[in-house]
C-alpha positions as CSV (number, residue, x, y, z in Angstrom):
1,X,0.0,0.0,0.0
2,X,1.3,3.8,-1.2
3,X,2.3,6.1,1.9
4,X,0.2,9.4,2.5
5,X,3.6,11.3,2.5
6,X,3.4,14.3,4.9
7,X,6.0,16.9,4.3
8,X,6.0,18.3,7.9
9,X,3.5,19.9,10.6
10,X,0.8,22.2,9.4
11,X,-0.6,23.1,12.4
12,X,-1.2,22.5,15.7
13,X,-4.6,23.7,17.7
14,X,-5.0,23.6,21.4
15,X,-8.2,24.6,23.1
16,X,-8.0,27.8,24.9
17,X,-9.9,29.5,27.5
18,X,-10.6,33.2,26.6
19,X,-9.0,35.4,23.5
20,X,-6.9,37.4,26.2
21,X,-4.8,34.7,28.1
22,X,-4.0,32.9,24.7
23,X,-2.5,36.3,23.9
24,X,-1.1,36.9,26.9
25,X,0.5,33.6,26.6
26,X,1.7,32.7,23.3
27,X,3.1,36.5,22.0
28,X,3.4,38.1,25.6
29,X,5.8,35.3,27.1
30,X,6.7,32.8,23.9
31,X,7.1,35.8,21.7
32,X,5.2,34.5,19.0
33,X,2.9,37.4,16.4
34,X,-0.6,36.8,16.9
35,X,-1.5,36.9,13.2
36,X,-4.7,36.0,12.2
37,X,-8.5,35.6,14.0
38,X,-11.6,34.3,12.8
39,X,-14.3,32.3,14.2
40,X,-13.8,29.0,14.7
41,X,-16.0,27.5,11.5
42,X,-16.9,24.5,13.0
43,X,-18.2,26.4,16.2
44,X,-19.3,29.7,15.3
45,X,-19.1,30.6,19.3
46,X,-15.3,30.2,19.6
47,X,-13.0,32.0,18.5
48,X,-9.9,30.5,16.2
49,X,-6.3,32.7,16.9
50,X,-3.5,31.6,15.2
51,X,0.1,32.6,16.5
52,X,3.4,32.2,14.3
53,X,6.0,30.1,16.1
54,X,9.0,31.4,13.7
55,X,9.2,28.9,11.3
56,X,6.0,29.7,9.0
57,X,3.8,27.2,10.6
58,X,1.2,28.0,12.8
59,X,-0.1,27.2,16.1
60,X,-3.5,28.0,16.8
61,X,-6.3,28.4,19.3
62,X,-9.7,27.7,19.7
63,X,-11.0,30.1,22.4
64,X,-14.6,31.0,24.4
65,X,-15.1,34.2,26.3
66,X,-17.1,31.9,28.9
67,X,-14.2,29.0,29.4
68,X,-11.5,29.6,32.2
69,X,-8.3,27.6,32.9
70,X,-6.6,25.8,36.0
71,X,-2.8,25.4,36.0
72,X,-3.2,21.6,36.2
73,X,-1.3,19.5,34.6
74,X,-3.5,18.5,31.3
75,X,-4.1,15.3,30.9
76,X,-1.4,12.6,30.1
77,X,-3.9,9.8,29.6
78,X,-2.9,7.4,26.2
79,X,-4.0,9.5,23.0
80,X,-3.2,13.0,25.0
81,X,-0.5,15.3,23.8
82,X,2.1,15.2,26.8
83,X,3.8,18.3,25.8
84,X,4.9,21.0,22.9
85,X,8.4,21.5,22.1
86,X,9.6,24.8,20.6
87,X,13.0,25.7,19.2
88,X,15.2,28.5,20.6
89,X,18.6,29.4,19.5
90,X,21.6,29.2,21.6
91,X,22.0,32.5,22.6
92,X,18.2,33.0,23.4
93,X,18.3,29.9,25.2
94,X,21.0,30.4,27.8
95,X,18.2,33.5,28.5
96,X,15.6,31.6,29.1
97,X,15.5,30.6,32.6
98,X,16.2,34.5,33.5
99,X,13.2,35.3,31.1
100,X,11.4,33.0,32.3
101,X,12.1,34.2,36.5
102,X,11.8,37.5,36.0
103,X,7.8,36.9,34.5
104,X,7.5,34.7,37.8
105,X,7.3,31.6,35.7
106,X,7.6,28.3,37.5
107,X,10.2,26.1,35.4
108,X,12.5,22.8,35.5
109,X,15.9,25.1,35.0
110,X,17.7,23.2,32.1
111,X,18.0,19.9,31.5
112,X,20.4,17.9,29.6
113,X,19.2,15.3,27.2
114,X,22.6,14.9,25.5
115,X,21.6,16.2,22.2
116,X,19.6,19.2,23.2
117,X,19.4,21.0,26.2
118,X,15.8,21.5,27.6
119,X,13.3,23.6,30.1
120,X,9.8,22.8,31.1
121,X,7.2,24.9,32.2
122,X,3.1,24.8,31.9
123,X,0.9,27.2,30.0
124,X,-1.7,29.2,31.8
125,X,-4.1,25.7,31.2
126,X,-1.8,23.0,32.1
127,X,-0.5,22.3,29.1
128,X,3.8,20.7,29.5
129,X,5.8,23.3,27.5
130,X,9.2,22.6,26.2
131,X,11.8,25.2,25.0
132,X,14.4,23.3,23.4
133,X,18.2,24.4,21.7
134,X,20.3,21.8,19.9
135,X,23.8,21.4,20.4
136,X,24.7,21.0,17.2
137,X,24.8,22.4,14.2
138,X,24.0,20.1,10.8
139,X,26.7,20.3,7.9
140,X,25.1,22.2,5.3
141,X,22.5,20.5,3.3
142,X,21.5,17.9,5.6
143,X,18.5,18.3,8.5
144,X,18.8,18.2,12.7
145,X,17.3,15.0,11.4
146,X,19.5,13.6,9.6
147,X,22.5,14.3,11.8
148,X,19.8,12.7,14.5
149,X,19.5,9.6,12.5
150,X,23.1,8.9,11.8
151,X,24.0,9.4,15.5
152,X,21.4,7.3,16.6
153,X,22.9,4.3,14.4
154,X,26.5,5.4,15.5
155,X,25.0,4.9,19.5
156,X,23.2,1.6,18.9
157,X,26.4,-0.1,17.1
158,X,28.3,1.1,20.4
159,X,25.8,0.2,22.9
160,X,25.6,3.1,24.3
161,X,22.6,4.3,26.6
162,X,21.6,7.7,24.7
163,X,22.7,9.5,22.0
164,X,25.7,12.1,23.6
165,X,28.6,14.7,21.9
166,X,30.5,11.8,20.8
167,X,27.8,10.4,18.8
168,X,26.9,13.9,17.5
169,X,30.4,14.8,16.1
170,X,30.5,11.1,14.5
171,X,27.5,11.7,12.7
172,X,28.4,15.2,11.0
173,X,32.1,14.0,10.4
174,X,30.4,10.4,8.7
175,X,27.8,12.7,7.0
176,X,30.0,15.1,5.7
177,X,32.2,13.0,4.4
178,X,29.5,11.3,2.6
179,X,28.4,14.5,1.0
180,X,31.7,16.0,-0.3
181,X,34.3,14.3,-2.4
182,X,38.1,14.8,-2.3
183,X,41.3,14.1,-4.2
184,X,42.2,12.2,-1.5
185,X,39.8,9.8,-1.5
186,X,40.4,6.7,-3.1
């Protein structure tokens, strides 16, 4: 059977509890341009905002004047969405956790997971909200993917626990020798 071959994430939509603490939210403390509002078309009483996350996709919410929130953690039942990860650069990461005190956010303080580093925090409703920053930088013309992959082989072949630095710098050397051709070479 033929793939439906996806080509990345449109969008993602979270339900909201009123217009003003989405905003509030997602542009006042993730920085993200609240772009575009309509009504939601499937339920004329909500209302459907849709904030730019930097990378031309979208994430968007549906929101009711009448709904409010609880800072409870969401749900984490099988089917639920257990968290959103969002990319920061280096040097807006290392401000994060300063960022992040000085708006009185409650927050993990960074976390290494070896390929990225990573801090935690829930939105206004619950929801688990990464920020994430990789350590590494892909060779040109390949993805954070691809480097992820190649490390990921590189770690199993060595039994190692989880993919590390080592494994990192074995990937871009192996895929960028793949990539580029020298005299040298045989």
């Amino acid at each position: 059977m033929r793939k439906l071959q996806s080509q990345g994430v449109h969008h993602i939509t979270l339900v909201g509890a009123d217009r003003q603490t989405s905003i509030d939210f997602w542009e006042g403390v993730l920085g993200m341009p609240f772009v575009f509002e309509q009504p939601n078309l499937d339920n004329p009483g909500e209302s459907h905002l849709y904030f730019d996350p930097g990378d031309g996709r979208l994430i968007t919410i549906f929101t009711d004047e009448s709904r409010t929130g609880t800072n409870e953690r969401t749900s984490t039942d099988p089917g639920a969405v257990h968290h959103v990860a969002f990319s920061l650069s280096a040097a807006t990461f290392a401000q994060a956790v300063e960022r992040l005190d000085e708006r009185g956010v409650h927050h993990s303080g960074v976390k290494d997971r070896g390929f990225m580093d990573s801090i935690y925090f829930k939105d206004p409703l619950g929801l688990l909200i990464e920020l994430a920053s990789y350590r590494f930088v892909p060779p040109h013309g390949f993805t954070h993917a691809d480097v992820l992959l190649a490390a990921h082989r590189i770690r199993v072949s060595r039994g190692d626990y989880n993919i590390d630095m080592v494994h990192l710098a074995d990937a871009i050397e192996q895929l960028s020798r793949e990539s580029r051709q020298s005299l040298s070479d045989g």
